[in-house]
Structures are given as structure tokens and as C-alpha cells.
C-alpha positions, 0 to 999 in steps of 0.5 A, a space after each residue: 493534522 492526521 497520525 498515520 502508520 505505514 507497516 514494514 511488514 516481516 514476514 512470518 510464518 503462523 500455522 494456525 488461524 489463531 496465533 495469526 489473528 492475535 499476530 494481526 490484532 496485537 500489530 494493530 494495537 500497537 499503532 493505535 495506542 501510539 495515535 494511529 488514524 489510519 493504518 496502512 500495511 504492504 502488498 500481499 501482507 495477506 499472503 501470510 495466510 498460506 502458513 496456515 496450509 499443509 507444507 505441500 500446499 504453501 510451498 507450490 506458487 499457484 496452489 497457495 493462492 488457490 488453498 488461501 481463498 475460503 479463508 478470504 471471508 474470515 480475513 476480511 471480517 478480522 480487519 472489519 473489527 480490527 478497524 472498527 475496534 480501534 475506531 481506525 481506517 485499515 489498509 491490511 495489505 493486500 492478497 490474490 483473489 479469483 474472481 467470479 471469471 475464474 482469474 486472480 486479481 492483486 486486490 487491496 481492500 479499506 476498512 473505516 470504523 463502520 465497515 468496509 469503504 471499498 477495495 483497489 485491484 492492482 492494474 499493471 502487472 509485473 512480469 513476475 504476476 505475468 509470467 510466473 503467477 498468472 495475476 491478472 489486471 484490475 479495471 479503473 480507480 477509485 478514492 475513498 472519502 473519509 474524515 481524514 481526507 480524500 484516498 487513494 491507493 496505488 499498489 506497488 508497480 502502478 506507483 511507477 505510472 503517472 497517468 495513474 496517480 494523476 487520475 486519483 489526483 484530478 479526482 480530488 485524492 490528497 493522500 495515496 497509499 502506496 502498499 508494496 513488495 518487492 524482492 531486490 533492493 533496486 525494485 524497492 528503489 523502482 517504487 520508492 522513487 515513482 512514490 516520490 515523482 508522483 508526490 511531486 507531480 501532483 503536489 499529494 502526499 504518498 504513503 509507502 509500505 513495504 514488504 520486509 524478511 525471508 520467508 522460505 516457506 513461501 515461494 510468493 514472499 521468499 525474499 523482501 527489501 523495503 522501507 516505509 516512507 511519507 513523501 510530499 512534494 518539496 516546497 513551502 512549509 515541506 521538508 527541502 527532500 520532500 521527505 516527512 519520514 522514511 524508516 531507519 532500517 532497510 530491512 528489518 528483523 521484526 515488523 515496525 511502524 512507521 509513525 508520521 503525522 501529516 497535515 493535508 491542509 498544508 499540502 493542500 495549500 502548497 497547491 495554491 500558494 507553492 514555488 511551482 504549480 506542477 499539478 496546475 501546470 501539468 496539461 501544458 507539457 502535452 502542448 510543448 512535447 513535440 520537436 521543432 
């Protein structure tokens, strides 16, 4: 049995690296003294580090995501001793980064008790990174091994993709973490439901954490609508919804975790001993789709 937090993340502003830092720290403290393992908080969560540019700079779409990147060292180091200090394993969110061919990718990082395990890009964009953002698309999947199981991580619209989760799935993952923002409350639905299917699909679990609040200083996060949620598929031994846990409030004034223990063995063994086999018999739907 593992204790996991997924983050309804409120957007706020903090202007100095200070009062963001101890913002960050004090967050995560308070899923760990509540047992937390693994913590896991929503798809540019990172993007609140643009509070901390001058108003001008913060409040234009494309030079916010350009002032944030020297501070990108320093974010990552924060998270390593945050997960590191409370002996946890940490999704911070995620936030642009320019790469070394001059293209912003959507990337997500996760940090163990020893350091950094590794990072995912976002590899299918919406048409707000496309048209208006100009975020480009990641490349491949990977899972993360770790003490508490076999990970991977789907930002927002990839949940909405099954051939993804069934890559993760097929290498070995029993848990995907599935940070996300969206700005309407159907894009949250868009998400959740995809995070559902795939839990299903694949016999895992999913993990949702969202977005939450008005910014208005940030045209990037000016608007967010979400709920965390935990959703494994519906069989022996698992809720009759597939749902573990979803939070109360759909958009919160405050950040808030949602705090749920998941016993992976058990989803595990719905693998082998469930009412169906969706995940064994996933190759024959490509054999039977066809018309006669």
C-alpha cells in the first residue's frame, strides 16, 4: 500500500523567489507530514514562476516563457531537496523549456529521495501550444522504476490517447501520473475521462492533477477548472466506478490535496484474476475491426 497526493493547484501570484520557495516547500510539507509517498502537482504548475518577472514581462504570452528559463536551474534544485528532504518522490508540475534547437518543449520532471529520476515532454499538443504558444512536441515514453512501483506520466491532452497509455502500460507501468490544465470545465472532463478510459483499457491506475483559480496576471493560466481524482479500473476488489477518490470541490479558492492510498498489488491482480481481461485482450479488437 502506497499514500499518494495529487495537487489541485491554485494559482498565485508570488513576486519573489522567496515567498515562492517557502510557498512550494510549506505545500509539500503538508502532504508529507500527512504520509504522502509520492507527490504529484499539475501541468505548468512551473509557470508561476513568471510572477516573479517585471508586469510587462508576465503579462506578454511568449516573453513569460522566455524570462522564466534562467530560473529553471534553481526550480529544479528546490524540487531535488524538497523531495529529498521529505524522503518523497515529487512531480512538481511541469513548465516550457527551450531546448538546445531553440523550440520550447511542455516537460514534466520527477524527482526521488536521491535526486532526479528522469523527465517527460508532452508529445501531443493542443491547439492553444499550437497556434498561440508555439510549444512544440516531445519524442517517445519512458517509465520511471521506483520502491513504490513502476511510473509513468501523460500530461494532460496525451491522456486523451490510447495508444500512449498502452505503450507505458505494455512496458510494465502500473500507475500513470496524469498532471494537467485546462481553462473550461468541459477540457477538464476532456482529461478526466480519457484518465478513466485508460485506467480501464489497461487494467492501471491514473492519477489527475489539476490546474485550480484565476490568475489575471498570467495570460498562460489566466483561467483554471479541475479536480484531482485516482481511477482504476472498475472490477474485484475495486470501487464498482473505478473511482478511489475524486476532490470535493471543482474549483477551489486554495490549493488542496488530495490524499488517497492505492494498493498497486491489488491492481495488479485484477490483471490476472479480474471479470475481464481488457488489457490481455487488447490486441484482438485489431483483428475484429473491420466490416464484413
Amino acid at each position: 500500500m502506497i499514500r499518494i497526493a495529487a495537487c489541485q493547484y491554485a494559482i498565485e501570484l508570488h513576486e519573489t523567489w522567496e515567498s515562492y520557495a517557502a510557498h512550494l516547500h510549506g505545500l509539500c510539507r503538508e502532504a508529507a507530514e500527512a504520509g504522502a509517498q509520492l507527490l504529484v502537482l499539475p501541468e505548468y504548475a512551473g509557470l508561476v514562476l513568471t510572477g516573479q518577472l517585471p508586469r510587462e514581462e508576465r503579462s506578454d504570452l511568449l516573453a513569460s516563457i522566455a524570462g522564466i528559463q534562467p530560473l529553471l536551474g534553481r526550480w529544479l534544485a528546490l524540487c531535488a531537496d524538497i523531495a529529498r528532504q521529505f524522503d518523497l518522490y515529487l512531480l512538481p508540475g511541469s513548465l516550457p523549456v527551450r531546448d538546445a534547437d531553440g523550440l520550447y518543449r511542455n516537460r514534466a520532471w520527477l524527482f526521488g529521495p536521491d535526486g532526479l529520476l528522469g523527465s517527460q515532454d508532452k508529445l501531443i499538443m493542443t491547439r492553444f501550444e499550437r497556434e498561440q504558444w508555439d510549444i512544440a512536441a516531445g519524442e517517445g515514453l519512458r517509465v520511471f522504476d521506483t520502491p513504490l512501483g513502476r511510473l509513468g506520466i501523460l500530461i494532460c491532452y496525451d491522456n486523451e490517447f490510447p495508444l500512449l497509455a498502452r505503450t507505458l502500460a505494455e512496458a510494465g507501468a502500473d500507475l500513470i501520473l496524469a498532471p494537467s490544465c485546462t481553462d473550461t470545465e468541459a477540457g477538464y472532463h476532456r482529461v478526466r475521462i480519457g484518465a478513466q478510459a485508460r485506467a480501464l483499457e489497461n487494467q492501471i491506475a491514473v492519477l489527475q492533477a489539476p490546474t485550480v483559480g484565476l490568475a489575471p496576471w498570467s495570460p498562460a493560466l489566466d483561467e483554471n477548472i479541475g479536480r484531482a481524482g485516482l481511477y482504476v479500473p472498475p472490477d474485484y476488489g475495486m470501487p464498482s466506478n473505478g473511482v478511489i477518490a475524486e476532490s470535493p470541490e471543482l474549483c477551489p479558492e486554495t490549493s488542496r490535496w488530495l490524499l488517497c492510498d492505492l494498493d498497486l498489488a491489488e491492481v495488479r491482480r485484477v490483471r490476472v484474476e479480474g471479470q475481464v481481461f481488457t488489457c490481455r485482450d487488447w490486441p484482438e479488437q485489431f483483428r475484429q475491426a473491420r466490416l464484413r
